[in-house]
VODREN-504569 format. One record per atom (N, C-alpha, C, O): y, x negated, z. Coordinates in steps of 0.2 Angstrom, whole numbers, padded with zeros to 4 digits, always signed. Layout:
N
YXZ/...
***
This chain:
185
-0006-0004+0000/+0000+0000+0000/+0006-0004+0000/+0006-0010+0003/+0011-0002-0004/+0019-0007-0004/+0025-0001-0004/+0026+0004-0007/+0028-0004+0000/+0035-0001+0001/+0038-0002-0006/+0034-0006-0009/+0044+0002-0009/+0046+0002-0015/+0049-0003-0016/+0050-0003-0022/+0053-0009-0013/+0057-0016-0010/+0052-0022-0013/+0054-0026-0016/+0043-0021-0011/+0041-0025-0012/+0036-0025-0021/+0032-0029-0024/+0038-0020-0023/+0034-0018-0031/+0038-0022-0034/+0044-0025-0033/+0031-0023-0041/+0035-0029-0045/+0040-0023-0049/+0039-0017-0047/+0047-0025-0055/+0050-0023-0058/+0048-0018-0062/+0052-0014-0064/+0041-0017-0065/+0037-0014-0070/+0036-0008-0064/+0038-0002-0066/+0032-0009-0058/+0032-0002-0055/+0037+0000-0052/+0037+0006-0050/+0044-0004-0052/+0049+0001-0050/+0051+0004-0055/+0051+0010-0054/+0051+0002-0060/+0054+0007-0066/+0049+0013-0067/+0051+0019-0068/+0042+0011-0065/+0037+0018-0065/+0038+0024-0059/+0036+0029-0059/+0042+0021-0054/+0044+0026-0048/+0051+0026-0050/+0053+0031-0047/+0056+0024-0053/+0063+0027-0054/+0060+0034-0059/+0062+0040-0059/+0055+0031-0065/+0056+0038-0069/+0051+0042-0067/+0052+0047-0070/+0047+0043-0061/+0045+0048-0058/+0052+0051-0054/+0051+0057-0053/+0056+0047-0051/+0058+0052-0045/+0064+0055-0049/+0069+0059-0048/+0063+0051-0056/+0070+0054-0059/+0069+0062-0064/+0074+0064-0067/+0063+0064-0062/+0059+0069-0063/+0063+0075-0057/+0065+0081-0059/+0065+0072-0051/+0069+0078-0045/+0076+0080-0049/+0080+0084-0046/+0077+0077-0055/+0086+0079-0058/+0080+0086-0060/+0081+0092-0058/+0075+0084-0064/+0074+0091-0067/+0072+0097-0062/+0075+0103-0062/+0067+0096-0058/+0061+0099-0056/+0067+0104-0050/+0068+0110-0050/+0070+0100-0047/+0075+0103-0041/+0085+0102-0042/+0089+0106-0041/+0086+0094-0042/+0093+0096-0044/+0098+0098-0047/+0104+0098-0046/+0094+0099-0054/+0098+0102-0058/+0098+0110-0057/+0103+0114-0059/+0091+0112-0054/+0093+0119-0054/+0096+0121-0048/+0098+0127-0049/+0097+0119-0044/+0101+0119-0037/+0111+0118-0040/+0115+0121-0037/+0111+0113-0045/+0118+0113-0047/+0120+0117-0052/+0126+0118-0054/+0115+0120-0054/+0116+0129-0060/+0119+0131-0055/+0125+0132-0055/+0115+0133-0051/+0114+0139-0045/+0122+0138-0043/+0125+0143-0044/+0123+0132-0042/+0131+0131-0038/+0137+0134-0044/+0142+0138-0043/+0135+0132-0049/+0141+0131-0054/+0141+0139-0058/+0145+0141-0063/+0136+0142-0056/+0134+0150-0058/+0139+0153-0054/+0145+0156-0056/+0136+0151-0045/+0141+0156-0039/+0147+0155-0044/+0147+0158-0049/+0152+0149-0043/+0157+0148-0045/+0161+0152-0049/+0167+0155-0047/+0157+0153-0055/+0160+0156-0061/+0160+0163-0059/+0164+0167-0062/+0154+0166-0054/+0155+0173-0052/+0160+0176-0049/+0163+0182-0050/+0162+0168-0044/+0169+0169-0039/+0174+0171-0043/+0178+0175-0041/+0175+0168-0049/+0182+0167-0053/+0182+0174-0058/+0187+0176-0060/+0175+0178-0060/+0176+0185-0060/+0172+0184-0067/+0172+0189-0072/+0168+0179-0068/+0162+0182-0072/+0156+0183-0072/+0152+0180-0069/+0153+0188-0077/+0147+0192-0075/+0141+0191-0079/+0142+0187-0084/+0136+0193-0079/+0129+0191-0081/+0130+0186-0086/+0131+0186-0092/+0129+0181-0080/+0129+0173-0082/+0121+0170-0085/+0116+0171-0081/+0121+0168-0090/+0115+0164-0089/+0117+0157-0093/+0119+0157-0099/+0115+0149-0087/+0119+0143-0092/+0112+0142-0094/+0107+0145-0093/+0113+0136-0098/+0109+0135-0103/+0110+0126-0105/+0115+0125-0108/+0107+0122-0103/+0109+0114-0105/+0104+0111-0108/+0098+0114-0109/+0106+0106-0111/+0100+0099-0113/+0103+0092-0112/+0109+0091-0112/+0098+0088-0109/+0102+0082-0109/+0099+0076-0110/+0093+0076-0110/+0101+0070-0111/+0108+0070-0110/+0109+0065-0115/+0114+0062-0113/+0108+0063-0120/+0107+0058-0124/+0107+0059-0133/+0106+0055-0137/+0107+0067-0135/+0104+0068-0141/+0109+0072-0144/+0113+0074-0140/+0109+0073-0149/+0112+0077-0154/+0111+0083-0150/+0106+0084-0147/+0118+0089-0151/+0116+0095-0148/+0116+0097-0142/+0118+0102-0140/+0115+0090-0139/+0115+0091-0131/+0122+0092-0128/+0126+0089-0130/+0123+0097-0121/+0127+0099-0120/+0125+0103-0115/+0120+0103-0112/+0131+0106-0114/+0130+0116-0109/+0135+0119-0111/+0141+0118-0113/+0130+0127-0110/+0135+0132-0112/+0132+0139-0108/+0126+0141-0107/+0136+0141-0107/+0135+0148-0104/+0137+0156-0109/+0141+0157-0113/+0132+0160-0106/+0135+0165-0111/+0136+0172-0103/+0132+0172-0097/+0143+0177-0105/+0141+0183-0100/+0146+0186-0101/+0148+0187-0107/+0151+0189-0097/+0158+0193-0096/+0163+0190-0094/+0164+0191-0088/+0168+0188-0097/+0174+0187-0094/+0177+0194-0092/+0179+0199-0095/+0176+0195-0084/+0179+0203-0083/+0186+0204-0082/+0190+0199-0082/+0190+0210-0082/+0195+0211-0078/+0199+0208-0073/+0205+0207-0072/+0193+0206-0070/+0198+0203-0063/+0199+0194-0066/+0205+0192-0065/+0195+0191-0069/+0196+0188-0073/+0202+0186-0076/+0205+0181-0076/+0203+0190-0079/+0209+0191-0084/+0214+0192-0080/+0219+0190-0082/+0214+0194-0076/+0220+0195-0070/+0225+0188-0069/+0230+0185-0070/+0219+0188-0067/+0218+0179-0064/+0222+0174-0070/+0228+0172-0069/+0218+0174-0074/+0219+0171-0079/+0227+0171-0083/+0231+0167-0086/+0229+0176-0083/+0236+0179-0087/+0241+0180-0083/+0247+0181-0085/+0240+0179-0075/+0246+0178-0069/+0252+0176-0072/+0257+0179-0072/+0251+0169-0074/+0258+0165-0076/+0259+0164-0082/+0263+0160-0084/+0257+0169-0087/+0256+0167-0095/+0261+0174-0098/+0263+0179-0094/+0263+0175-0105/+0265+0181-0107/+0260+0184-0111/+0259+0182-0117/+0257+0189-0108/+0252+0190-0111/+0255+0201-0110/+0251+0205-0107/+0261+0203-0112/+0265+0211-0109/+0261+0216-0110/+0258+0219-0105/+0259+0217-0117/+0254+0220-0118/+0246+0221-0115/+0243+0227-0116/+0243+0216-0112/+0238+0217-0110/+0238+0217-0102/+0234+0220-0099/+0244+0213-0099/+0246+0215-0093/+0246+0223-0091/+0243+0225-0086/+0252+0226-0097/+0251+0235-0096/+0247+0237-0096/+0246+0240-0091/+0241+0236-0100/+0236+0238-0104/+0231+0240-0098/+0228+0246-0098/+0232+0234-0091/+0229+0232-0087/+0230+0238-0082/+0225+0241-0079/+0239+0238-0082/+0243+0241-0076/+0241+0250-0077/+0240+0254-0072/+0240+0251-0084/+0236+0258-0084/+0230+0260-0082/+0229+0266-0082/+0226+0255-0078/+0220+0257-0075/+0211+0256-0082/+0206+0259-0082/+0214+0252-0087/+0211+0249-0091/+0207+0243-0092/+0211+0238-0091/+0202+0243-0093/+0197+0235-0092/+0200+0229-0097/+0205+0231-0100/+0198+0225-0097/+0197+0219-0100/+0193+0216-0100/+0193+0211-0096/+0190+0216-0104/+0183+0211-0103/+0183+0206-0110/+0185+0208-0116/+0180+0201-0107/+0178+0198-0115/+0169+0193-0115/+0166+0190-0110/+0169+0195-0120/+0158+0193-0121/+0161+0187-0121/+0166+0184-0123/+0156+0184-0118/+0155+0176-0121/+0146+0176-0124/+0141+0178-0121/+0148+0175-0131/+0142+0176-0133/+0139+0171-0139/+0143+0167-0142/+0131+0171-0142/+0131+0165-0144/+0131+0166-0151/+0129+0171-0154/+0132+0160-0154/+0133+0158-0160/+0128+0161-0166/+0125+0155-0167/+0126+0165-0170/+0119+0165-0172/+0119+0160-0179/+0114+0160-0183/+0123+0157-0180/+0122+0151-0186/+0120+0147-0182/+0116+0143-0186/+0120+0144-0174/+0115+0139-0172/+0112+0139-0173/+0110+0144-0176/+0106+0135-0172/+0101+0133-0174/+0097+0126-0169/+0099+0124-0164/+0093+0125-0170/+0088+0120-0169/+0088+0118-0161/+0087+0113-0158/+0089+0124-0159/+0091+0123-0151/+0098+0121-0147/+0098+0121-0141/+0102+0118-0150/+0106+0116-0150/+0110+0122-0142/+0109+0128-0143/+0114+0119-0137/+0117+0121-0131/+0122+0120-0130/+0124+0125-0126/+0127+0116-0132/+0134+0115-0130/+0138+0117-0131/+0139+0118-0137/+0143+0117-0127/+0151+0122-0126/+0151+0125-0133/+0152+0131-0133/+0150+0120-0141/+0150+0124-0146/+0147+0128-0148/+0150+0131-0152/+0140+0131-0146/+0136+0134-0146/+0136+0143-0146/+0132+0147-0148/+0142+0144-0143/+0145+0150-0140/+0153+0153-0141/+0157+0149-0143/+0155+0158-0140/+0161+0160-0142/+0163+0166-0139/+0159+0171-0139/+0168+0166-0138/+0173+0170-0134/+0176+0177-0138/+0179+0176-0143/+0174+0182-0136/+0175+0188-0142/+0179+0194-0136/+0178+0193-0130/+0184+0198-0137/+0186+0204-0134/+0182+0207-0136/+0179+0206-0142/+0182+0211-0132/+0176+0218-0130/+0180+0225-0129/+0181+0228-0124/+0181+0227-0137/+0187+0231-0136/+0185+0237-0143/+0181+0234-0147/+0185+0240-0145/+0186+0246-0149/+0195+0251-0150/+0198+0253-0145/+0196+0252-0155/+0201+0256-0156/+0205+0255-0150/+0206+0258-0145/+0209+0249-0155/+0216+0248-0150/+0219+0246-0156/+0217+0246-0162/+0228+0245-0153/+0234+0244-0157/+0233+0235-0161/+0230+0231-0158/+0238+0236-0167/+0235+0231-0169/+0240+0224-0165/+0239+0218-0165/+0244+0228-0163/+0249+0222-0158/+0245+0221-0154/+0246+0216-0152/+0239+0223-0149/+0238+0224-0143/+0232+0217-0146/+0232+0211-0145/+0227+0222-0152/+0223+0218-0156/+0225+0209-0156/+0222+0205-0153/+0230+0208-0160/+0232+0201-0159/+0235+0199-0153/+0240+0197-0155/+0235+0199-0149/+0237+0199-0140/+0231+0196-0135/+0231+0192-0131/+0224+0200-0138/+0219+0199-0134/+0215+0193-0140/+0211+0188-0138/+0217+0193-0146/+0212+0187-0148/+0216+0181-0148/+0213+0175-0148/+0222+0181-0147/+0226+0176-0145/+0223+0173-0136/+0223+0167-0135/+0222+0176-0133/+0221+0177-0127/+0212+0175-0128/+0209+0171-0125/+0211+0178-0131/+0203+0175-0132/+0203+0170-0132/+0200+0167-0127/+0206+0165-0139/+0207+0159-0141/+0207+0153-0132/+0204+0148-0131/+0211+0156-0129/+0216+0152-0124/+0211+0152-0119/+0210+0148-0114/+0206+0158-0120/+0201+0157-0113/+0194+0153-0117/+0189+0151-0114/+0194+0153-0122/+0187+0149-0125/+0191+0143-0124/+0186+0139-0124/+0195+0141-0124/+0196+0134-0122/+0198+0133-0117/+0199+0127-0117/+0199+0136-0112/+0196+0135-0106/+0191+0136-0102/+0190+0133-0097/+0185+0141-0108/+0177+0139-0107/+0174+0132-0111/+0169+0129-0110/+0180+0130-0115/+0176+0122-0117/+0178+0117-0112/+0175+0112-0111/+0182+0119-0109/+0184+0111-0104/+0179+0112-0098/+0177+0106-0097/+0177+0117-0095/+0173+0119-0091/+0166+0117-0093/+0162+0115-0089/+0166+0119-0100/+0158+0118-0101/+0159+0110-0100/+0154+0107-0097/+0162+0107-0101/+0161+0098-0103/+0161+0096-0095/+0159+0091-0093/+0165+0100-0091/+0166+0098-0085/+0158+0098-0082/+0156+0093-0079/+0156+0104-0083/+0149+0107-0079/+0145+0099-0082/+0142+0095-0079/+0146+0100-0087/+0141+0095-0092/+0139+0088-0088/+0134+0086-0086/+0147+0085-0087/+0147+0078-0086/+0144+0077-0076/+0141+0073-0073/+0146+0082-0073/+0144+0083-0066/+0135+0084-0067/+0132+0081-0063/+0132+0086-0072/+0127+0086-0072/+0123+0077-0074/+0118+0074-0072/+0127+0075-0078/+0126+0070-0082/+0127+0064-0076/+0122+0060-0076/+0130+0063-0073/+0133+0059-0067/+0129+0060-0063/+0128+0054-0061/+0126+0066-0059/+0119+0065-0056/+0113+0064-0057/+0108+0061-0054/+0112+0067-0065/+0106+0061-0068/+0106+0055-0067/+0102+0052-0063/+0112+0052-0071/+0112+0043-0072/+0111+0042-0063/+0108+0036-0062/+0113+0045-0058/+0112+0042-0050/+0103+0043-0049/+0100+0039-0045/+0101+0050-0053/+0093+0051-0048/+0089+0046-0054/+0083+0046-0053/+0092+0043-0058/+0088+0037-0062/+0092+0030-0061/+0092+0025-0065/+0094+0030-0056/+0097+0025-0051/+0094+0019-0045/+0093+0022-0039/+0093+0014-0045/+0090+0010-0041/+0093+0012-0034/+0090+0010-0029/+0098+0014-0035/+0101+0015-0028/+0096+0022-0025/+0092+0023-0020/+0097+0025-0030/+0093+0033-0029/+0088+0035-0027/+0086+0040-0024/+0083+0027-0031/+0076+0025-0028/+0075+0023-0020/+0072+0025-0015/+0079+0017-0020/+0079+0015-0012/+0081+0021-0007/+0078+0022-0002/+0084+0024-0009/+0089+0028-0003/+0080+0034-0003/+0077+0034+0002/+0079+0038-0009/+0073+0042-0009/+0068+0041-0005/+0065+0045-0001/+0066+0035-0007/+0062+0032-0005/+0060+0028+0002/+0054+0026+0003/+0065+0026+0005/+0066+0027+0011/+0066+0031+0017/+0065+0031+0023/+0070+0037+0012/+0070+0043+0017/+0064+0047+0017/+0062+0048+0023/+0062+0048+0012/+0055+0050+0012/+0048+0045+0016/+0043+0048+0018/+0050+0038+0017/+0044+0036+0019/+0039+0035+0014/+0033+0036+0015/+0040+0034+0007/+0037+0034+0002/+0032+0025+0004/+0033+0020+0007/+0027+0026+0001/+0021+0023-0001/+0018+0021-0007/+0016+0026-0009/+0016+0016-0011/+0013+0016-0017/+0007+0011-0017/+0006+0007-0013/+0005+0012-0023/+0001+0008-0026/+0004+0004-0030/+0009+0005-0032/-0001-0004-0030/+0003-0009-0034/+0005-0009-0041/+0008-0013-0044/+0003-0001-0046/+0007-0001-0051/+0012+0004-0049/+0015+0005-0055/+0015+0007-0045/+0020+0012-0043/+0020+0018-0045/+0024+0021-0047/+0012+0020-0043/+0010+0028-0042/+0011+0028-0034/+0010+0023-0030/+0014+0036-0031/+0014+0036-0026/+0006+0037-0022/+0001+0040-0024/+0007+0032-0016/+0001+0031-0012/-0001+0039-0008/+0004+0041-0006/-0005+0042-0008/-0008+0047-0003/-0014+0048+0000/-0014+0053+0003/
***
């Protein structure tokens, strides 16, 4: 049995890319989990994210679901947006789809992958260009968001495939191995 300090270079690298398996198996879904609440907080609804990572064509995050009313609240406080402020002030929703792309293809996941639509029927054409204007201005602030979520994910990868990541695991755990750096049991 050998402590992970005393493995040759060959089985450390075989227990970094095992423990770098807990990015998939547990912290990435625990950091969905986090960044789902989040966006609940801020007033949007039937969220499901969706990533790949982290090295390939394609790869990325994107979420699809509702930007709601209160949402748009939020979002148009400080902005001139008269029209849909009323709109609002009349006891009228606002919602907008965040939805996906159907020319995507080949699995592809990131902030491009999705798009921001008003969810509206028979309305005025002034209001109409008001809310896709407004659309415009919240799909780009689902893309800084998605790249934001992205790189927080991306930066705990590169740590839980990290010699630091190893040591610290690996000692808190009380880990054990075999002289090729299969866990001992």
């Amino acid at each position: 049995m050998f402590r992970y300090e005393e493995l040759s270079e060959e089985a450390k690298e075989r227990v970094k890319e095992l423990l770098s398996d807990d990015f998939s198996a547990y912290i990435a879904s625990d950091m969905l989990s986090g960044m789902k609440d989040t966006l609940e907080k801020k007033g949007v609804e039937d969220i499901k994210i969706s990533y790949s990572g982290f090295y390939g064509q394609g790869d990325g995050l994107s979420y699809i679901g509702t930007f709601t009313t209160g949402f748009v609240k939020d979002f148009i406080k400080d902005k001139k947006y008269p029209l849909i402020s009323s709109y609002i002030a009349d006891g009228n929703n606002v919602n907008f789809l965040i939805l996906e792309k159907r020319e995507i293809h080949c699995g592809y996941v990131h902030e491009n992958s999705v798009y921001v639509s008003p969810d509206f029927a028979d309305i005025s054409d002034k209001l109409d260009t008001e809310l896709n204007k407004l659309a415009d201005e919240i799909n780009d602030w689902r893309l800084a968001d998605c790249k934001r979520m992205y790189a927080e994910l991306e930066q705990q990868y590169e740590y839980c495939c990290s010699e630091e990541y190893a040591v610290e695991n690996c000692t808190d755990n009380d880990y054990w191995f075999t002289a090729d750096g299969k866990l001992y049991e």
